[in-house]
mmCIF file as Biopython writes it, N, C-alpha, C and O atoms, coordinates in Angstrom:
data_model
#
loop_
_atom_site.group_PDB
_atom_site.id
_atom_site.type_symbol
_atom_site.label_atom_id
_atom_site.label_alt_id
_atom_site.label_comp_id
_atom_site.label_asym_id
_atom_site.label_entity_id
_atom_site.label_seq_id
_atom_site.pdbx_PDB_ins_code
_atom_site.Cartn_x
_atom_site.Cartn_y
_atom_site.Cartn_z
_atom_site.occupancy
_atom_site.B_iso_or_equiv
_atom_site.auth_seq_id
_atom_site.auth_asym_id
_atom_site.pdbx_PDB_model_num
ATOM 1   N N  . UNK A ? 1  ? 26.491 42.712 83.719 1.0 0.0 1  A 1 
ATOM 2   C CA . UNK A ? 1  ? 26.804 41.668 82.733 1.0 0.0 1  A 1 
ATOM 3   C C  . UNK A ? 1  ? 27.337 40.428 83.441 1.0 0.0 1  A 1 
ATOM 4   O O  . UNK A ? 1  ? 27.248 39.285 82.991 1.0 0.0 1  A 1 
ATOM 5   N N  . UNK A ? 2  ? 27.996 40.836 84.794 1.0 0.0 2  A 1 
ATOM 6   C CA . UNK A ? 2  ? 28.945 39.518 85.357 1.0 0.0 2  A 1 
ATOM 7   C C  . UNK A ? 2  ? 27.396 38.632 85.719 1.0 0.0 2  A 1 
ATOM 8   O O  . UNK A ? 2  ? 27.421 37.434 86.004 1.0 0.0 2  A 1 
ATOM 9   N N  . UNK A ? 3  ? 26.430 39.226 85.670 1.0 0.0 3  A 1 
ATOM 10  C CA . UNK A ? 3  ? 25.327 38.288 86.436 1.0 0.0 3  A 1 
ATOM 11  C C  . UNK A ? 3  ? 24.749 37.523 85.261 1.0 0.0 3  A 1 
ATOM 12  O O  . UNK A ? 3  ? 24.633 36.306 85.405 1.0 0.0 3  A 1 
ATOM 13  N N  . UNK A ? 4  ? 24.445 37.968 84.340 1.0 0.0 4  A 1 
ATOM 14  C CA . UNK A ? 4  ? 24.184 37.255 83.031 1.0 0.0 4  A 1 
ATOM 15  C C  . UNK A ? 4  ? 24.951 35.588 83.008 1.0 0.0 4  A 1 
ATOM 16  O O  . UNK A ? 4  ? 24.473 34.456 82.934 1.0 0.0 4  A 1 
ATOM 17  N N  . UNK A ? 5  ? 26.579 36.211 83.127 1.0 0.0 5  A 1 
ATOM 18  C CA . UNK A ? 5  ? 27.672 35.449 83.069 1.0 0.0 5  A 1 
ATOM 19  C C  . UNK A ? 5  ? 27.224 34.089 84.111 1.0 0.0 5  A 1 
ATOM 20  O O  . UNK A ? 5  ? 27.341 32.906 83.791 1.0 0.0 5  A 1 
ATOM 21  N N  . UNK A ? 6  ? 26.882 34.423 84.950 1.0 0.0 6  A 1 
ATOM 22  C CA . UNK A ? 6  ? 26.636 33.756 86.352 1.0 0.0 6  A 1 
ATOM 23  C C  . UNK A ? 6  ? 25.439 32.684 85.904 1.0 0.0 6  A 1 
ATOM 24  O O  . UNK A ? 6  ? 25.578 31.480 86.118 1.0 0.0 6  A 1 
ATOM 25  N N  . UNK A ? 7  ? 24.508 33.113 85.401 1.0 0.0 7  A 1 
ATOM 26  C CA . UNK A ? 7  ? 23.161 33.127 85.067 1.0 0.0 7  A 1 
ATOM 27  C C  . UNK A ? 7  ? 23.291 31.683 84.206 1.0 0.0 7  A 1 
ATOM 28  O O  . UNK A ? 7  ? 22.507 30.755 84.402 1.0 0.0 7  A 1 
ATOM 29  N N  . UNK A ? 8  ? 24.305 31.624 83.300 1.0 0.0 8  A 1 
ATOM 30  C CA . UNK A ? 8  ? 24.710 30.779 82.153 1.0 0.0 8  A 1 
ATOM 31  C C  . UNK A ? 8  ? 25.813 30.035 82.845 1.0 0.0 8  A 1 
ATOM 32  O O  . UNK A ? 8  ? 25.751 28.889 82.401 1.0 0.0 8  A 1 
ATOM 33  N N  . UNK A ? 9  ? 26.905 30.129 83.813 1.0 0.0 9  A 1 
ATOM 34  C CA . UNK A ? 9  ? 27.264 28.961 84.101 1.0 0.0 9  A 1 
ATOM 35  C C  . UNK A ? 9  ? 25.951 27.839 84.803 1.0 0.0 9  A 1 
ATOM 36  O O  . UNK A ? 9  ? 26.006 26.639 84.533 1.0 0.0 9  A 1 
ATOM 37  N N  . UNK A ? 10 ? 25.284 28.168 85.333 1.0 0.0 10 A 1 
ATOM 38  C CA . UNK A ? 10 ? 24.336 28.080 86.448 1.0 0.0 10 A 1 
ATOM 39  C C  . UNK A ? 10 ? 23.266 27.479 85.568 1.0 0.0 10 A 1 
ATOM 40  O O  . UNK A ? 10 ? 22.646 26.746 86.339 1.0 0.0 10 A 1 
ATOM 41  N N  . UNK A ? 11 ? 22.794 27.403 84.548 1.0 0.0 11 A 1 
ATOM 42  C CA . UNK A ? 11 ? 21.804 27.245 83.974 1.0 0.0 11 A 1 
ATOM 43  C C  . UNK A ? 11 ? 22.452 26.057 82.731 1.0 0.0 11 A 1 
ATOM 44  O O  . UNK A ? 11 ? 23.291 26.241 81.849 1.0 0.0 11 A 1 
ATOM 45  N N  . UNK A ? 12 ? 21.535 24.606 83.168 1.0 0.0 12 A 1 
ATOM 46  C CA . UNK A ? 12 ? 22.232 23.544 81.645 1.0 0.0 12 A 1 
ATOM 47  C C  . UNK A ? 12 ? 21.374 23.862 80.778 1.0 0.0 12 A 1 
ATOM 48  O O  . UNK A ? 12 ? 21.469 25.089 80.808 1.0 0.0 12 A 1 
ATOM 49  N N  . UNK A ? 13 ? 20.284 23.526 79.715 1.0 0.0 13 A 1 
ATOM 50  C CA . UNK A ? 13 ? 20.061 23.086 79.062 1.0 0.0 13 A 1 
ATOM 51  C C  . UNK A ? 13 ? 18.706 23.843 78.961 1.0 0.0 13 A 1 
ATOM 52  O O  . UNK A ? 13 ? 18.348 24.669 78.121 1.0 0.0 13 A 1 
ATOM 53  N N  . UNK A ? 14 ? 17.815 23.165 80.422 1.0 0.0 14 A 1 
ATOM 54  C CA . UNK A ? 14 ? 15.958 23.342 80.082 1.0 0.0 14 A 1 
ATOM 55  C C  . UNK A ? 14 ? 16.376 24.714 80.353 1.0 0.0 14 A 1 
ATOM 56  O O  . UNK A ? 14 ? 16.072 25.516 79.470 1.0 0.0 14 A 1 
ATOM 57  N N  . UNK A ? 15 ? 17.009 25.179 81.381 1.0 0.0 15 A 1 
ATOM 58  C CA . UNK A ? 15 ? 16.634 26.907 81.552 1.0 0.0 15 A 1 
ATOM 59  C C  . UNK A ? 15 ? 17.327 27.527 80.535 1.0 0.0 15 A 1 
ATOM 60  O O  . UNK A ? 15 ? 18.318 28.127 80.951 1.0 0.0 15 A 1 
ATOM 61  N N  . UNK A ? 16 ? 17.163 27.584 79.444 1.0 0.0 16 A 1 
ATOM 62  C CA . UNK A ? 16 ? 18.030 28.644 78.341 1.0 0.0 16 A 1 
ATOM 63  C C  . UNK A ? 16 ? 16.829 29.622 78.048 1.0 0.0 16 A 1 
ATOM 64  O O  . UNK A ? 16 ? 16.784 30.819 77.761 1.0 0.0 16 A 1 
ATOM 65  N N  . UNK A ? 17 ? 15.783 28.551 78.250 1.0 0.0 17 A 1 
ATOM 66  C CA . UNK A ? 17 ? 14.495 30.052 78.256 1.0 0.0 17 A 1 
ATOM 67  C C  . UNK A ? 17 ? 14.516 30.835 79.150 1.0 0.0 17 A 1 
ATOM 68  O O  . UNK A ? 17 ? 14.311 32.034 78.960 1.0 0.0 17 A 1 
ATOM 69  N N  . UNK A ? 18 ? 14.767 30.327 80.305 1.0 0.0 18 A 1 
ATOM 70  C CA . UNK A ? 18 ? 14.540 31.672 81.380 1.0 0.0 18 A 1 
ATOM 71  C C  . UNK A ? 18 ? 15.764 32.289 81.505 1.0 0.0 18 A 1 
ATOM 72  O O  . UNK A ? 18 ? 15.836 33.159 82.373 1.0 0.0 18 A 1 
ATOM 73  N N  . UNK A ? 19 ? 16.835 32.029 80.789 1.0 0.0 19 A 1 
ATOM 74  C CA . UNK A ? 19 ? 18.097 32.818 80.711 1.0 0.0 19 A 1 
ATOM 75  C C  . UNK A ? 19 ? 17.878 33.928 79.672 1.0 0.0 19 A 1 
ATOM 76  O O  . UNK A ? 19 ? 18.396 35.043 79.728 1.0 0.0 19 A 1 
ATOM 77  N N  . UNK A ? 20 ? 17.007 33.461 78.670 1.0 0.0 20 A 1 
ATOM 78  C CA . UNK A ? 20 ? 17.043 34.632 77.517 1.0 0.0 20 A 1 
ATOM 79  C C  . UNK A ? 20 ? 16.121 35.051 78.007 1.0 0.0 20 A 1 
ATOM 80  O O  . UNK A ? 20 ? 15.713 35.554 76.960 1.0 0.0 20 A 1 
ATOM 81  N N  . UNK A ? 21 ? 15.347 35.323 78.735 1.0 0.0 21 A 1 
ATOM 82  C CA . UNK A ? 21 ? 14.138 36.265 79.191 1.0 0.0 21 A 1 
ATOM 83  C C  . UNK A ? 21 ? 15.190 36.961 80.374 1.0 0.0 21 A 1 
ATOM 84  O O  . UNK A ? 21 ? 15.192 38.172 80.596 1.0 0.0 21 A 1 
ATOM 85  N N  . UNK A ? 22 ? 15.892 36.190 80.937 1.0 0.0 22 A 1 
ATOM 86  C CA . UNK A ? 22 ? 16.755 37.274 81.888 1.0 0.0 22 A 1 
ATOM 87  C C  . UNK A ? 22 ? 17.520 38.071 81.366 1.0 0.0 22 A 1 
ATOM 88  O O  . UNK A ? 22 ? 17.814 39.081 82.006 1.0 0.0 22 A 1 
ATOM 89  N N  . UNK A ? 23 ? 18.019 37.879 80.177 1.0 0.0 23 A 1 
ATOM 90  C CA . UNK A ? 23 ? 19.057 39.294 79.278 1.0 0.0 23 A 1 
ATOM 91  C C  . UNK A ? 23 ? 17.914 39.789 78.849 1.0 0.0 23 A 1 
ATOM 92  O O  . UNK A ? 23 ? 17.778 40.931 79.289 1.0 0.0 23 A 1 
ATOM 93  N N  . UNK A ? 24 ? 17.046 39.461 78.205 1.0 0.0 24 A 1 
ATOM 94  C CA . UNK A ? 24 ? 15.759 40.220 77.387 1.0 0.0 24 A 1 
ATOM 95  C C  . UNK A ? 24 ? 15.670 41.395 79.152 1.0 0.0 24 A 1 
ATOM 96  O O  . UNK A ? 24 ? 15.613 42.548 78.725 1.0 0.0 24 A 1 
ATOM 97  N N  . UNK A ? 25 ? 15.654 41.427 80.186 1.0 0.0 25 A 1 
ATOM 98  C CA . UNK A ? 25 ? 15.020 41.800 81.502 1.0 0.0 25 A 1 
ATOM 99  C C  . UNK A ? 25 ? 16.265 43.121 81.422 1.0 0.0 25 A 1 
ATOM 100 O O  . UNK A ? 25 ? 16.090 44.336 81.327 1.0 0.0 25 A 1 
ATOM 101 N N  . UNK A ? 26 ? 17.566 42.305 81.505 1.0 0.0 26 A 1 
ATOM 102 C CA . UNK A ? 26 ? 18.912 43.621 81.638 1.0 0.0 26 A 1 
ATOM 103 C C  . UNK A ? 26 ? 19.027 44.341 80.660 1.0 0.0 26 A 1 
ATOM 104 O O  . UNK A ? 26 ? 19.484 45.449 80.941 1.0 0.0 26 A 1 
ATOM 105 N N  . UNK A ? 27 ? 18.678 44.084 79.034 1.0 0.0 27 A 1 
ATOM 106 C CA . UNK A ? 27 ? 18.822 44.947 78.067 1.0 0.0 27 A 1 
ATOM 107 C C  . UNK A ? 27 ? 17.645 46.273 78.362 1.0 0.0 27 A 1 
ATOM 108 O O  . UNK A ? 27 ? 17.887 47.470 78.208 1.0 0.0 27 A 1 
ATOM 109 N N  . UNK A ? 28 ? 16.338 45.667 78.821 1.0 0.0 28 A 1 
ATOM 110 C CA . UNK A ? 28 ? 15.336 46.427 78.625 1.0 0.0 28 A 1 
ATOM 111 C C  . UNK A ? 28 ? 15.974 47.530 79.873 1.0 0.0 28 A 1 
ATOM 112 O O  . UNK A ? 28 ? 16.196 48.693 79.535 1.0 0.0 28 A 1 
ATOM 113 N N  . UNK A ? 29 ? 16.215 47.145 81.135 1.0 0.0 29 A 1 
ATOM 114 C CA . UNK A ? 29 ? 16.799 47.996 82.232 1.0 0.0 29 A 1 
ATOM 115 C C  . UNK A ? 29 ? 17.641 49.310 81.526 1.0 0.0 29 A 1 
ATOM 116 O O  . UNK A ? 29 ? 17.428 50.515 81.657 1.0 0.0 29 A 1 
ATOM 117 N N  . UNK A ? 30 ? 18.713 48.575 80.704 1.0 0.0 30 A 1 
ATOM 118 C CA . UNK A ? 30 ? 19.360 49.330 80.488 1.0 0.0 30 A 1 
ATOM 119 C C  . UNK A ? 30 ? 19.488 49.573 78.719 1.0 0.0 30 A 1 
ATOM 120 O O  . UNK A ? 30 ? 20.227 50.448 78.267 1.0 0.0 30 A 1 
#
């Protein structure tokens, strides 16, 4: 989860898509 966290300081605006495809990626993992 801390990487998610990471994922979203790290990410402004255009990448919110590839942020929700990256939790969509950790939910499916786990």
């Amino acid at each position: 989860m801390r990487k998610i966290v990471i994922a979203v300081s790290g990410v402004p605006g255009a990448g919110k898509t590839t942020y929700a495809r990256f939790i969509a990626e950790e939910y499916k993992l786990r």
